[in-house]
C-alpha positions as CSV (number, residue, x, y, z in Angstrom):
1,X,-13.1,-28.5,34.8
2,X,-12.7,-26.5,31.5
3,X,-10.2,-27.2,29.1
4,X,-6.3,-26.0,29.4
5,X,-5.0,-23.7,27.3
6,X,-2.7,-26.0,26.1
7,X,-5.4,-29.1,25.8
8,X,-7.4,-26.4,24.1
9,X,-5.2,-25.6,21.3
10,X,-3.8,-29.4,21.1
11,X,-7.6,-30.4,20.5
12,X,-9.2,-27.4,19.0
13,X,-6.9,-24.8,18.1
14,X,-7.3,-24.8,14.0
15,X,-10.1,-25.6,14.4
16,X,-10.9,-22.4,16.5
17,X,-9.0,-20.4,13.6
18,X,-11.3,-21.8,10.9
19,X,-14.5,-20.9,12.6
20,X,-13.5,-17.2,13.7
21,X,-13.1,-16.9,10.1
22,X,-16.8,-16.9,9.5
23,X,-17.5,-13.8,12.0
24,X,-19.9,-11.8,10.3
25,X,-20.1,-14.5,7.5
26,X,-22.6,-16.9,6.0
27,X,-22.1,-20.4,6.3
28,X,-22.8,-21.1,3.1
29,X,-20.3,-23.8,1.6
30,X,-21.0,-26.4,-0.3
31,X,-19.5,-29.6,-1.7
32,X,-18.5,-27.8,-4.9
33,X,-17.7,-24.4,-3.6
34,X,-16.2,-23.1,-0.4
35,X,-17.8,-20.4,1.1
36,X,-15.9,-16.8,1.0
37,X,-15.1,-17.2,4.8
38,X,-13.6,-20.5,4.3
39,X,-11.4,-19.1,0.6
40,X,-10.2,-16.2,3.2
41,X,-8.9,-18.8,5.8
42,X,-7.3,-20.7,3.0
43,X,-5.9,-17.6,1.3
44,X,-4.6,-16.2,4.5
45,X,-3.0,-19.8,5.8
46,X,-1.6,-20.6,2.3
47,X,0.4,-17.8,2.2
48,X,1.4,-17.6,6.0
49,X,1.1,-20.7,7.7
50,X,0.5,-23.5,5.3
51,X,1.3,-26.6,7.4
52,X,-1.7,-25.4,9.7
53,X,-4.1,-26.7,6.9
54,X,-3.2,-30.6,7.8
55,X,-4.0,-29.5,11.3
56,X,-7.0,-28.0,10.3
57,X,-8.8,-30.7,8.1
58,X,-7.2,-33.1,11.0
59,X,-9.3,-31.4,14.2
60,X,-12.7,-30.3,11.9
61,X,-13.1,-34.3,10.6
62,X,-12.2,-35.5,14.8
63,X,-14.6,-33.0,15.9
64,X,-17.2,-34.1,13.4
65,X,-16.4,-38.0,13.9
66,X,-16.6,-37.1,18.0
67,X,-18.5,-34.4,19.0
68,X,-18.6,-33.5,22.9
69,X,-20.7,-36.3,24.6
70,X,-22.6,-34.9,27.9
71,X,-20.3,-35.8,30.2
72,X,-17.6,-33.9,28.4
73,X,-20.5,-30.9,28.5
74,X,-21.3,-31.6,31.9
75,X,-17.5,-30.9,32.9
76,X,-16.9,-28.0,30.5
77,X,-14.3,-30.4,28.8
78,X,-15.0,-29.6,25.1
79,X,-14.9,-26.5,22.7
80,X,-18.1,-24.8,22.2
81,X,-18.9,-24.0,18.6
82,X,-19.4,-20.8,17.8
83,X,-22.7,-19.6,16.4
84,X,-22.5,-19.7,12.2
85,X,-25.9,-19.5,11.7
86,X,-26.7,-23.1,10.7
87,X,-29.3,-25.7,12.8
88,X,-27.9,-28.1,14.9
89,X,-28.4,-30.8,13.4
90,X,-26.7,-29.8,10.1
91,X,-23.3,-28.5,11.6
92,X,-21.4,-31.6,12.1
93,X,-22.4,-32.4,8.2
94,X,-21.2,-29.0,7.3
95,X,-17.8,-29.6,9.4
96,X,-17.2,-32.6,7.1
97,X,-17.6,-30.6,4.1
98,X,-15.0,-28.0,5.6
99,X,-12.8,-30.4,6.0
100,X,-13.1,-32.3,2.8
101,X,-12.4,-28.7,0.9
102,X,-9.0,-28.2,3.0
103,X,-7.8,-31.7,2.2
104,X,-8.8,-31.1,-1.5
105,X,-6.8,-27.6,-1.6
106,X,-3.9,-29.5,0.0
107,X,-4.0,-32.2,-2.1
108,X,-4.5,-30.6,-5.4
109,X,-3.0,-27.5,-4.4
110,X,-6.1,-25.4,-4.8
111,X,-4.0,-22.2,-3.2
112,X,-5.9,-18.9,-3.4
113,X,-4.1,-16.4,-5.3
114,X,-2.9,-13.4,-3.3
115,X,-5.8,-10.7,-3.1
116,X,-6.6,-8.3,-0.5
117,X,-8.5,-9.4,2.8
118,X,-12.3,-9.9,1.8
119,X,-13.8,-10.6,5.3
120,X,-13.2,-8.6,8.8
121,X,-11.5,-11.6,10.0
122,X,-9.2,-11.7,7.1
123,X,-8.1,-8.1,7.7
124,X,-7.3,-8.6,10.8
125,X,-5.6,-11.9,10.4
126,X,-3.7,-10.3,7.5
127,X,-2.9,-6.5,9.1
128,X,-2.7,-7.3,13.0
129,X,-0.7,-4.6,14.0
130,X,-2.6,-2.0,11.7
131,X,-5.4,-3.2,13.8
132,X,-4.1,-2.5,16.7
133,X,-3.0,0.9,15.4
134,X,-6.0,2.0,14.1
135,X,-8.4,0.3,16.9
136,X,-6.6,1.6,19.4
137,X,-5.4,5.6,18.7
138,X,-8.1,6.5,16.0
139,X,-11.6,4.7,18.0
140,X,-14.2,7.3,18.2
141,X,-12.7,8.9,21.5
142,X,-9.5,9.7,19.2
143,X,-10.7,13.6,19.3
144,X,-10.9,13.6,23.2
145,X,-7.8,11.8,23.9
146,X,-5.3,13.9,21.4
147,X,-5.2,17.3,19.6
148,X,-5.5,15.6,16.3
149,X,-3.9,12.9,13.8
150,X,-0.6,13.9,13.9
151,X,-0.5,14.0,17.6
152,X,-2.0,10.2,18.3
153,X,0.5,8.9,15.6
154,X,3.2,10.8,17.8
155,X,1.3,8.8,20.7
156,X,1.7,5.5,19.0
157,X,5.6,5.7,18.4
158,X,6.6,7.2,21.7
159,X,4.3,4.6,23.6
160,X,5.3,1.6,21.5
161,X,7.8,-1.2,21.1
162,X,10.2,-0.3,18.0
163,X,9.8,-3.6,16.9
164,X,6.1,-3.4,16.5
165,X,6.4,-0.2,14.7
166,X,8.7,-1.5,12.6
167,X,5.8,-4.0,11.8
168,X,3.2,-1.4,11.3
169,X,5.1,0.2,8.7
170,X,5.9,-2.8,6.9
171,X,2.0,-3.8,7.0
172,X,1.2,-0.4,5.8
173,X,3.5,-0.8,2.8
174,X,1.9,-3.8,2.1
175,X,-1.5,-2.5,2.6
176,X,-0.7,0.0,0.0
177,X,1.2,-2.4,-2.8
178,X,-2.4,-3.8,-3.6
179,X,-3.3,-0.2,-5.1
180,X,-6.7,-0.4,-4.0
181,X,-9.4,1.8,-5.5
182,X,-9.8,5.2,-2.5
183,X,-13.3,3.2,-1.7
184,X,-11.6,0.1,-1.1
185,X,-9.5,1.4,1.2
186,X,-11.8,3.5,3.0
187,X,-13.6,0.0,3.7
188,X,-10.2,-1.5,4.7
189,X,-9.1,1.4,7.5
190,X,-13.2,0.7,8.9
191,X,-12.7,-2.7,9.1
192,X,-9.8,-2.8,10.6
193,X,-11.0,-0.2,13.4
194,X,-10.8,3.1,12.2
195,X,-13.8,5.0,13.6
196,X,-12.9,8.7,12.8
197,X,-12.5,10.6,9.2
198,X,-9.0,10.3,7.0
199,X,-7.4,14.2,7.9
200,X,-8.4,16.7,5.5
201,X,-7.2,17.0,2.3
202,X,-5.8,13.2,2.1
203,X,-7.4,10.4,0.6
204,X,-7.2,7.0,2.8
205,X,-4.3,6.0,1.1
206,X,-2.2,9.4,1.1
207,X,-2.8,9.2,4.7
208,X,-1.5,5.6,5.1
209,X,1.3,6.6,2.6
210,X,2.2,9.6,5.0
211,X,1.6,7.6,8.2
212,X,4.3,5.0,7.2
213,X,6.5,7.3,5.9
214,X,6.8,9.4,9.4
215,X,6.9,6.0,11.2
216,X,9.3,4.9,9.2
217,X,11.6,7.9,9.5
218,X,14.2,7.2,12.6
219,X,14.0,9.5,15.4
220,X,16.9,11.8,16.1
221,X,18.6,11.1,19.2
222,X,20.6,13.2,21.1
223,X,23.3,13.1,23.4
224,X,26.8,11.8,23.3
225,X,27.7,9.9,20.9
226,X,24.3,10.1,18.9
227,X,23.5,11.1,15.1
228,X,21.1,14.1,14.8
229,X,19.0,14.7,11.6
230,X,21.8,15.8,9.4
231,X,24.6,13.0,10.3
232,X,26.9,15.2,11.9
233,X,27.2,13.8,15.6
234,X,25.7,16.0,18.8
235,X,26.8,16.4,22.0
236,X,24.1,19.0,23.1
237,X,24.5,22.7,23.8
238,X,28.1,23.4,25.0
């Protein structure tokens, strides 16, 4: 029988993390130098989750020292490794060396400064809810679904948790603090799923600048008892 969920990520869970980082990646490390996939994992788990690393270096040297014997195979018991490009017969080497560069940046506290994302994984590990945002209301179907951008941010908010909103905006703040060259950006809102232009006349990041300021403008309510846009309470039309 294949593996639990939970045996999954007790066995292989880091492990799984480290390898989606080389999506669309070479697997090109070496004993002297990580590869850039492997410097985004560390960057991104440094700064967010750094007590993952021990797991990490833990699960890549078990699953060298033990890969999945064919009974394991046989019974689907065993986490298949994803394709990075390499020959069989040189992947469990280049787990090892994986794992010898995650011990060393623990140990020596290697820690990658902070940057922006420089893989797809990384953006997405780094801006999940932008991804969501952007992969989700602006795909190429964004000019069949609403009447333009304004109107499938409107979507977003009205269809949306306020906590996750509250989340884009702070992502998109963040996004915007590295003061990214226009092209860098541009690359950034693709990666992340963007499949239609940036609105006339904005530049990507006037756009994001304008996207989180309307999300992060509170939304009049009325009734009894509520605020409307100038502070004075409403109670509706008498």
């Amino acid at each position: 029988m294949a593996l639990t969920p939970l045996e999954h990520d007790r066995r292989y869970g880091e492990l799984d993390q480290v390898l989606r980082a080389y999506a669309g990646q070479p697997a090109d490390d070496t004993e002297e130098k990580p590869s850039a996939a492997l410097t985004a994992y560390l960057r991104h788990t440094w700064h967010t989750r750094p007590w993952a690393l021990a797991v990490a270096e833990t699960q890549l040297r078990e699953y060298a020292r033990n890969p999945p014997g064919r009974l394991r195979v046989r019974l689907g018991e065993f986490y298949a490794l994803p394709d990075v490009g390499l020959p069989d017969a040189e992947i469990l080497d280049w787990l090892r060396v994986l794992a010898d560069h995650v011990r060393r940046s623990v140990e020596e506290g290697l820690v990658p400064p902070p940057a922006a994302p420089a893989t797809h994984w990384e953006w997405h590990a780094r801006f999940p809810e932008l991804g969501q945002f952007l992969g989700g209301w602006f795909s190429q179907d964004m000019p069949d679904e609403f009447d333009d951008h304004d109107a499938a941010v409107d979507d977003y908010r009205a269809t949306t948790d306020p906590h996750l909103v509250a989340r884009l905006v702070g992502e998109l703040r963040e996004l915007l603090a590295f003061h990214l060259e226009e092209s860098d950006y541009a690359v950034g809102v693709a990666e992340l799923g963007m499949e239609v232009d940036i609105p006339a006349p904005y530049a990507p990041s006037g756009w994001l600048s304008l996207v989180a300021a309307r999300l992060g403008t509170p939304r009049a309510q009325y009734g009894p008892g509520s605020v409307d846009g100038d502070g004075r309470g409403a109670t509706g039309p008498l």
